[in-house]
N, C-alpha and C positions, 0 to 999 in steps of 0.2 A: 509441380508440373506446369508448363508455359500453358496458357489460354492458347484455341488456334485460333487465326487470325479470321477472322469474321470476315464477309464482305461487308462494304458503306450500307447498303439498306438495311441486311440485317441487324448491325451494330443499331444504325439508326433506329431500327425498328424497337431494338432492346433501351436505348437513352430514352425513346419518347416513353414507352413503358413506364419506366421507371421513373421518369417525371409526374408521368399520372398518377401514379402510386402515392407518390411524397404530395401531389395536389390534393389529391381525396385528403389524405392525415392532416395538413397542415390546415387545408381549408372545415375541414370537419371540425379541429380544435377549435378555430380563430374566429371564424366566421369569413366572409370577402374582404373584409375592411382590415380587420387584425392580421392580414396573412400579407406580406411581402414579395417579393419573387423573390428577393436572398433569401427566405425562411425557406423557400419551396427547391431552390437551387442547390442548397447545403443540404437538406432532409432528402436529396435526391444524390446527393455525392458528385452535383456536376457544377461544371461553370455555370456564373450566371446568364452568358453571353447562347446559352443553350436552349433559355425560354423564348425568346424572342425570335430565334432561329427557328425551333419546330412549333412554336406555334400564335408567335407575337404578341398579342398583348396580355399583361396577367387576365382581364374578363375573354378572352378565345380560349385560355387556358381554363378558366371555371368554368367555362361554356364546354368544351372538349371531356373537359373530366365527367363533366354531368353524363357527356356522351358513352363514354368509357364504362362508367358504371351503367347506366341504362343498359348496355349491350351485355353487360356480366348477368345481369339480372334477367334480362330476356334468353337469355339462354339456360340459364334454370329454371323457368317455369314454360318454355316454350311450347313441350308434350303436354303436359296436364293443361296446359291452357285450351293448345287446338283439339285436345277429346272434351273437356268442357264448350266451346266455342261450336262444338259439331250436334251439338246437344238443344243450341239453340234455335229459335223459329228463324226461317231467314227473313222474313219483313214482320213490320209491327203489326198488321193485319193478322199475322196467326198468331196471337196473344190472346189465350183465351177470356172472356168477358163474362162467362158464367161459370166458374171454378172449374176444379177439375179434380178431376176423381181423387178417393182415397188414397190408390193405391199408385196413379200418378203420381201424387202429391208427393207422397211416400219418397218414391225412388227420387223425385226432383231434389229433396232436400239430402238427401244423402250425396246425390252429385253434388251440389254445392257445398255440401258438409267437408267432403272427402280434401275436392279442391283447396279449398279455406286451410284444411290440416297440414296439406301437402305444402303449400307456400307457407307457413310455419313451421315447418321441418327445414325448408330451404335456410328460412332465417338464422335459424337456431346451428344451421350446420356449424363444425369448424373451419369451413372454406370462406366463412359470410364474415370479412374478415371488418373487426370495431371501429374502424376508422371508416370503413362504407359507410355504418347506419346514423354517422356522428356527421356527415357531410349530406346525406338526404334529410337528417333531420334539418338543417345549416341551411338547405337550399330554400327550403318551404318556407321558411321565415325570411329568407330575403328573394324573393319575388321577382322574376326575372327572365332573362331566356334560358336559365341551366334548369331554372325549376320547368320551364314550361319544355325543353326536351326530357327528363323524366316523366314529366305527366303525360307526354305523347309516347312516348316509347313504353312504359311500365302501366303507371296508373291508370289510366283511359280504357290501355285495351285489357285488361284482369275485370274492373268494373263497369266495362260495358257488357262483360261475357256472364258476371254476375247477377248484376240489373236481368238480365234478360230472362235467368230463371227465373229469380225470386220475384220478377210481374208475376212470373208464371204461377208460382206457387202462391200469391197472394191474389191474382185474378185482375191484376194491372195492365195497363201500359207499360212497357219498362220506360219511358217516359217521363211519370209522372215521381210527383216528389216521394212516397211512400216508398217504392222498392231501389228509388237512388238512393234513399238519408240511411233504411236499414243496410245496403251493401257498402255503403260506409262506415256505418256503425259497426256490422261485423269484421269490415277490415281492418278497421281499426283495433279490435280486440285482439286480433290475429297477430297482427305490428307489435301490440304493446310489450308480447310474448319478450321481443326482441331487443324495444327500443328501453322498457324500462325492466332488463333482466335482473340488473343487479339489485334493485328493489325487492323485484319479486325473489329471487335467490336469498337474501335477506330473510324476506317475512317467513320466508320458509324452512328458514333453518340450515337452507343448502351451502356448501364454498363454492361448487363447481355441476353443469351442464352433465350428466350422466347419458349415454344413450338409453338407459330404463328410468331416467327420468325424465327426459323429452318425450319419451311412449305417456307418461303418465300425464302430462301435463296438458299433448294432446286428445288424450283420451278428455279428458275434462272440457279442454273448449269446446270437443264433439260435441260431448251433452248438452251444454250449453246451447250452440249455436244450432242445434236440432229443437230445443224446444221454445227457443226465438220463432224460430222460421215455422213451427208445428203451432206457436200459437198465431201467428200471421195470419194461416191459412185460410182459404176463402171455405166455408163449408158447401158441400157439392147441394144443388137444390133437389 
């Protein structure tokens, strides 16, 4: 059966796609330096004369991609972010300074428990596809403005909306170094789930991602990252 003929922007809209797609993979393998635009032109099925065209130079196009997946990613976590995000104080002045109750406490950490699991389910999905997390790793290590559009798009706003309980549940500032280095600390366990699976699949014994093994796994950084944050906590006076 013949393709129907597309209009020019949709077509276009599908080439650039499909550029992006082959720049995540190629650039995720290679790093910026090891990738080409013929490596990304062929991995993409098109002329070379097509990078330049939709988005000129190979760094617009690492810069672009960064963009591409920032946006993929912001839209997976976008709801559990703004009911996390609604959760918090709106200025650092209502940051409480003299703990806060037991059972505050409580519910604060399982908010931020819940979140933490949720964006490690995203990871783990089969939509989170290996060449993404092989290109955000790639970007961090080369330092830049693709990295600094993920950090503004992704990173910043998940760990400003973090920071902001775990002051709370520790009796901070979100501000200060304490409840930034732990919301770090714990997103980074969260990531690891992802970035170092096939390790962890490995020590585990596993071939393959179960969805009753993703329950399990999460179930585990739960406890974990509850009794991080439960020993944090500020005792109420």
């Amino acid at each position: 059966m013949t393709a129907p003929c597309l209009p020019e922007t949709a077509r276009g809209l599908q080439a650039r796609e499909r550029m992006l797609h082959a720049a995540l993979d190629q650039f995720g393998r290679h790093g910026f330096d090891g990738t080409t635009t013929r490596m990304i032109a062929a991995a993409a099925g098109m002329n070379l004369g097509a990078i330049p065209y939709y988005f000129g130079t190979k760094e617009e196009l690492y810069v672009e991609a960064a963009g591409f997946l920032a946006d993929a990613i912001q839209a997976r976590q976008r709801e559990p972010l703004l009911l996390l995000q609604a959760q918090r104080p709106l200025t650092p002045s209502a940051q409480p300074t003299e703990g806060t109750s037991p059972i505050a406490r409580d519910a604060l950490i399982d908010q931020v428990v819940a979140f933490l699991c949720q964006q490690a389910r995203v990871l783990l999905a089969d939509d989170f596809p290996a060449e993404w997390v092989h290109f955000f790793l790639r970007v961090q290590a080369e330092e830049g403005p693709a990295f600094d559009r993920l950090l503004a798009q992704v990173v910043a706003p998940m760990q400003d909306a973090v920071e902001g309980m775990v002051a709370r549940i520790c009796g901070r500032e979100a501000a200060d170094a304490l409840p930034r280095a732990i919301t770090f600390l714990a997103a980074h366990q969260v990531m690891s789930l992802r970035l170092s699976d096939a390790l962890l699949m490995r020590r585990l014994g596993w071939d393959r991602l179960t969805p009753e093994r993703i329950d399990q796994l999460l179930d585990i950084i739960a406890i974990t990252l509850r009794a991080q944050f439960a020993a944090l906590a500020t005792p109420s006076p």
